[in-house]
C-alpha positions in Angstrom: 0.0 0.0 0.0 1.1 3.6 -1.0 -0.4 6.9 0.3 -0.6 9.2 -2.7 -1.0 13.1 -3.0 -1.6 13.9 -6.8 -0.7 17.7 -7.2 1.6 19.2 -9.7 3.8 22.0 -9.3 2.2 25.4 -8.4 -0.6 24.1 -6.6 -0.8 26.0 -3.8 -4.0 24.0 -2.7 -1.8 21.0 -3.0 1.1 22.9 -0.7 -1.6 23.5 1.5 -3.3 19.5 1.7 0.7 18.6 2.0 1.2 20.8 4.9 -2.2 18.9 6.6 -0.8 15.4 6.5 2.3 16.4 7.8 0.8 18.5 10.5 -1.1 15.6 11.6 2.3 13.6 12.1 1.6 10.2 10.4 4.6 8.2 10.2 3.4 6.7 6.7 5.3 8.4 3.9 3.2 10.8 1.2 4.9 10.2 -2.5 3.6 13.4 -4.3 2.9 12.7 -7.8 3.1 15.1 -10.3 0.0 14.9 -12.8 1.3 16.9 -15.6 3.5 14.3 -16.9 1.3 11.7 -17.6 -1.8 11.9 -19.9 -4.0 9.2 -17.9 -3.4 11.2 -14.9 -4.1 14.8 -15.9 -7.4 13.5 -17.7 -8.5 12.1 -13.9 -7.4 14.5 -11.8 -6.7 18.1 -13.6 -9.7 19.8 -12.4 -9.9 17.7 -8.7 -6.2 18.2 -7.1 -5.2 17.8 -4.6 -6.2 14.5 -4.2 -4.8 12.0 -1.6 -5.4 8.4 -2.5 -4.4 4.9 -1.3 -3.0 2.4 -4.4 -2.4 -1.3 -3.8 0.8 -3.5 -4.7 -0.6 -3.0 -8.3 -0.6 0.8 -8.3 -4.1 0.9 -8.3 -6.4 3.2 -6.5 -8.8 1.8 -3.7 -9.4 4.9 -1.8 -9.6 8.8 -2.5 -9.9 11.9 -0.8 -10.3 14.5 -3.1 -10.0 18.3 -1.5 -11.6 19.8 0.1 -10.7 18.6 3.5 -10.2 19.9 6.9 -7.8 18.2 9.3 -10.6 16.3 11.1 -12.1 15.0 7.6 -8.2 13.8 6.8 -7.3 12.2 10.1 -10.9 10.5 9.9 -10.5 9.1 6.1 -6.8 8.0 7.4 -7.7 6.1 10.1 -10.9 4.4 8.6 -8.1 3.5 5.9 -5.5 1.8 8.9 -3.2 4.4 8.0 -1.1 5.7 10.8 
Protein backbone atom coordinates (compact mmCIF):
# COMPACT_ATOMS: atom_id res chain seq x y z
CA UNK A 1 0.00 0.00 0.00
CA UNK A 2 1.11 3.64 -0.98
CA UNK A 3 -0.41 6.95 0.34
CA UNK A 4 -0.61 9.18 -2.74
CA UNK A 5 -1.01 13.14 -3.01
CA UNK A 6 -1.59 13.92 -6.85
CA UNK A 7 -0.72 17.72 -7.21
CA UNK A 8 1.65 19.17 -9.75
CA UNK A 9 3.79 22.02 -9.33
CA UNK A 10 2.18 25.45 -8.45
CA UNK A 11 -0.61 24.15 -6.65
CA UNK A 12 -0.84 26.01 -3.75
CA UNK A 13 -3.99 24.01 -2.72
CA UNK A 14 -1.80 20.95 -2.98
CA UNK A 15 1.10 22.87 -0.67
CA UNK A 16 -1.61 23.46 1.52
CA UNK A 17 -3.34 19.47 1.68
CA UNK A 18 0.71 18.60 2.00
CA UNK A 19 1.21 20.77 4.88
CA UNK A 20 -2.16 18.93 6.56
CA UNK A 21 -0.80 15.40 6.50
CA UNK A 22 2.29 16.43 7.78
CA UNK A 23 0.83 18.47 10.53
CA UNK A 24 -1.11 15.58 11.62
CA UNK A 25 2.30 13.57 12.13
CA UNK A 26 1.60 10.25 10.40
CA UNK A 27 4.57 8.17 10.20
CA UNK A 28 3.38 6.70 6.74
CA UNK A 29 5.29 8.37 3.95
CA UNK A 30 3.16 10.77 1.16
CA UNK A 31 4.86 10.22 -2.47
CA UNK A 32 3.65 13.42 -4.34
CA UNK A 33 2.90 12.66 -7.81
CA UNK A 34 3.11 15.12 -10.30
CA UNK A 35 -0.02 14.91 -12.83
CA UNK A 36 1.31 16.91 -15.61
CA UNK A 37 3.52 14.32 -16.92
CA UNK A 38 1.27 11.69 -17.61
CA UNK A 39 -1.83 11.91 -19.94
CA UNK A 40 -3.95 9.18 -17.92
CA UNK A 41 -3.42 11.20 -14.93
CA UNK A 42 -4.15 14.81 -15.94
CA UNK A 43 -7.38 13.52 -17.73
CA UNK A 44 -8.47 12.14 -13.94
CA UNK A 45 -7.38 14.50 -11.78
CA UNK A 46 -6.73 18.09 -13.55
CA UNK A 47 -9.70 19.77 -12.35
CA UNK A 48 -9.89 17.74 -8.74
CA UNK A 49 -6.21 18.20 -7.13
CA UNK A 50 -5.22 17.76 -4.63
CA UNK A 51 -6.24 14.50 -4.22
CA UNK A 52 -4.83 12.04 -1.64
CA UNK A 53 -5.38 8.36 -2.45
CA UNK A 54 -4.38 4.94 -1.27
CA UNK A 55 -2.96 2.39 -4.42
CA UNK A 56 -2.36 -1.32 -3.78
CA UNK A 57 0.79 -3.50 -4.68
CA UNK A 58 -0.64 -3.05 -8.27
CA UNK A 59 -0.63 0.76 -8.29
CA UNK A 60 -4.10 0.86 -8.34
CA UNK A 61 -6.39 3.17 -6.52
CA UNK A 62 -8.78 1.84 -3.66
CA UNK A 63 -9.42 4.85 -1.79
CA UNK A 64 -9.58 8.79 -2.52
CA UNK A 65 -9.95 11.91 -0.83
CA UNK A 66 -10.29 14.54 -3.05
CA UNK A 67 -10.04 18.26 -1.53
CA UNK A 68 -11.56 19.78 0.13
CA UNK A 69 -10.66 18.58 3.49
CA UNK A 70 -10.22 19.87 6.94
CA UNK A 71 -7.80 18.22 9.26
CA UNK A 72 -10.58 16.30 11.12
CA UNK A 73 -12.09 14.96 7.62
CA UNK A 74 -8.21 13.78 6.82
CA UNK A 75 -7.32 12.16 10.11
CA UNK A 76 -10.88 10.51 9.87
CA UNK A 77 -10.45 9.07 6.07
CA UNK A 78 -6.78 7.98 7.44
CA UNK A 79 -7.75 6.15 10.13
CA UNK A 80 -10.87 4.37 8.63
CA UNK A 81 -8.05 3.47 5.95
CA UNK A 82 -5.49 1.79 8.87
CA UNK A 83 -3.20 4.38 7.96
CA UNK A 84 -1.08 5.72 10.78
Amino acid sequence: MTLVLFSTEGCHLCEQAWSLYQSLGYQTPLATLDIAFDDTLFERYGVTIPVIAIRNQAGEVSAELGWPFDHIQLQAWLSQHGIN
